[in-house]
C-alpha positions, 0 to 999 in steps of 0.5 A: 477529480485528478486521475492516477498520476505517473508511475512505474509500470513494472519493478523487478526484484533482487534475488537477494530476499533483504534488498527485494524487502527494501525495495518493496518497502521502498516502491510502496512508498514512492511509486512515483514515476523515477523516484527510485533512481538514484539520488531520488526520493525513492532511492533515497529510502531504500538506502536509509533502510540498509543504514537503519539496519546496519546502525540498529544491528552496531548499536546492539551487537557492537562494531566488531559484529557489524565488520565481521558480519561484512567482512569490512575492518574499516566499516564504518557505520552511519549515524542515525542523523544521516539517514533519520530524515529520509526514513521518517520521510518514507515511514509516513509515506507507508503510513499513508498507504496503508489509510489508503487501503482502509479508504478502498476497504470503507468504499468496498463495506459502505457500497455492500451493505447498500447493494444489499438493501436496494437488492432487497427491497427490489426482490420484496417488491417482485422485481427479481430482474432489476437486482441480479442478472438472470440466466435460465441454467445459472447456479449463481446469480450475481447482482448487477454491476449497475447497482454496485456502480450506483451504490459503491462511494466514491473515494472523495464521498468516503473523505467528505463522510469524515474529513478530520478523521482522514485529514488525521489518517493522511497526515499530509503536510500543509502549505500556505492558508488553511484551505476550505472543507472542500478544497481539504478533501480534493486535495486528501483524495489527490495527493494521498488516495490518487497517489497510492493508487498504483501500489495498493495491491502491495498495501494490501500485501504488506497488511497481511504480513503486518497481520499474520505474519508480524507477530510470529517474528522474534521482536516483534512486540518490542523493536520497531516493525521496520527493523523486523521485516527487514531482518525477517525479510526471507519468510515474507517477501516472496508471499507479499510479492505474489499476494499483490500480484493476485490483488492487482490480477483481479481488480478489474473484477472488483465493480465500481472501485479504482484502480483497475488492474493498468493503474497498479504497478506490474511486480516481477517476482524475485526469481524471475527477474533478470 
């Protein structure tokens, strides 16, 4: 299998807590190594996120309120089709990352509950040592890494449990003929696991915010959850910023699961950046 492809190796954030949201939303999405310079794909997102934005708050307070909100008299707005196609672009990409999460998590439940019967069956069979490593004056024995290793599936094993369910989740785009059952999951696995791979500490960042925090904000059950987080950027970008730095801290304790702590983007938080 392909391994972890390029990407950027530290990102720091803006002061500005709206253009850190943005450029978290936008990072996440196109990790790839360059893409958020300008007139890339990455760079592209992040201004059709401020165009969304400003076209959102015009269509619904007015011109006057957008001029006066940046104190511009010949602000002129975008129109929606100038930015629509960067933002779906980017929009799926964020969707994708978040189906890579939950394939890290079915890795991390599936690989559990296996460790737990061999674990089990070797304690009932009196082989106490083979399942936990073993210390005399140990409080807490942990089960050894190598049943995790042998237990843990691989992405491509999780894939291949359910193509069409990923393939669905995924939604990548396809070229050319329909390819066979297991070219499909090496290419799942490739151009969609592989390349959230360095971001997926900021997936499981934003999944918190999506989930504890999202529904605290005024909106959030009727407007577009973009829009949301953006206008919301300030109470959540510095706690998704710091929660990904902790996942991404402690990956190389995780046993048997990728990518290690050097696979993930290093995040400079917004007050520390230069």
């Amino acid at each position: 299998m392909d391994g972890i492809g390029s990407f950027e190796p530290e990102v720091s954030f803006p002061d500005n807590p709206f253009n850190a949201a943005r450029l978290f939303l936008a990072v996440m999405a196109y990790p790839e190594l360059g893409a958020g310079q300008p007139g890339q794909r990455g760079g592209e997102f992040t201004e059709a996120l401020w165009s969304y934005v400003v076209w959102d708050a015009r269509k619904a307070k007015g011109l006057r309120y957008i001029r006066e909100k940046f104190g511009d008299p010949q602000l002129r707005p975008p129109a929606k089709r100038d930015f629509d196609g960067a933002l779906e672009r980017g929009r799926r990409r964020l969707h994708r990352r978040g189906v890579a999460y939950d394939l890290m998590g079915t890795q991390l439940i599936n690989g559990f509950f296996a460790v737990r019967r061999e674990a089990a069956a070797l304690l009932a069979a009196g082989r106490h040592e083979e399942a936990f490593v073993t210390h005399p004056e140990a409080k807490y024995e942990p089960i050894r890494p190598s049943l995790w290793a042998r237990h843990t599936p691989s992405a491509r094993a999780v894939v291949n449990s359910n193509l069409d369910r990923w393939a669905q989740g995924f939604q990548l785009n396809e070229t050319g003929r329909p390819a066979d059952r297991s070219q499909k999951s090496k290419d799942l696995v490739r151009r969609a696991y592989l390349q959230s791979c360095p971001v997926l500490h900021m997936a499981h960042a934003l999944n918190h915010v999506l989930t504890e925090q999202g529904p605290t904000f005024d909106g959030w059950e009727e407007a577009d959850s973009l829009l949301i987080l953006l206008w919301n950027a300030e109470a959540w970008i510095d706690g998704a910023i710091e929660d990904a730095r902790r996942w991404r801290e402690v990956a190389d304790h995780r046993l048997a699961l990728s990518p290690r702590t050097s696979e993930m983007i290093d995040l400079i938080p917004r007050k520390c950046a230069e």
